[in-house]
N, C-alpha and C positions, 0 to 999 in steps of 0.2 A: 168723316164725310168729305169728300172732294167734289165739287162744283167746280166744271167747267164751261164756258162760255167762248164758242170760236167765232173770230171776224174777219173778215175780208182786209185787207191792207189799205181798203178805204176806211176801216173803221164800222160797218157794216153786222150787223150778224149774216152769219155763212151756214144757212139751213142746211141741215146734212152735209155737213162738211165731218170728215174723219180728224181723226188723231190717233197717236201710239204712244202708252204708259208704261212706262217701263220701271220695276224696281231695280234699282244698281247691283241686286246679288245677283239679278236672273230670272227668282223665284215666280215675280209677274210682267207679262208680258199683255196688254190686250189690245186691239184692233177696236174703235168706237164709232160710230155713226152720232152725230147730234139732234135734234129734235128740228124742228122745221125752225126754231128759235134760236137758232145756233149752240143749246145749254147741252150737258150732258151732266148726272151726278151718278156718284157712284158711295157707296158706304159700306162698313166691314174693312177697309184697307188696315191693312200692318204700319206699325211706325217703322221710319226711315226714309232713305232717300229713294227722289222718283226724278225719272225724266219724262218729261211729256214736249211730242213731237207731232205737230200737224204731217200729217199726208203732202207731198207735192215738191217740187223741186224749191220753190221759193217759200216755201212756210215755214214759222219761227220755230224755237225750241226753248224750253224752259228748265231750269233744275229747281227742285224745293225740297222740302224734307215734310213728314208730318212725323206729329208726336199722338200717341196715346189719347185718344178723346179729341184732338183737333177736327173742325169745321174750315175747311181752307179752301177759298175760291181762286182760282187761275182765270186769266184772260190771254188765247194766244191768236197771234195772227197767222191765217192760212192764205193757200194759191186759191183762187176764185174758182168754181168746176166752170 
């Protein structure tokens, strides 16, 4: 399960704010919309490594890996719409 949570560069949550996850073979790539709460989860993911990338010229990026059975929450900061 992936949990994540986007905020504003104020620290904010960022209602429907996007992002992009990406696995590092290729295999997944998705486009995400967040909830009015700035959360999105997603479950079923493959283990190994992910990048996840807010939408927007100034928005952060992250790498993490998950394993097998991992619950892992991300917080990243995006551009404000």
């Amino acid at each position: 399960i992936l949990s994540v949570t986007l905020n504003d560069h104020a620290g904010q949550a960022a209602p429907f704010g996007s992002a992009r996850l990406q696995k590092k073979d290729g295999q997944i790539d998705i486009l995400f919309v967040a909830d009015e709460q700035g959360n999105f989860c997603l479950r079923g993911l493959p283990a190994g490594p992910f990048t996840l990338e807010g939408e927007g010229a100034e928005s952060d990026r992250t790498e993490f890996s998950l394993r097998s059975g991992d619950t892992k929450r991300v917080e990243l900061s995006i551009m404000s719409h």
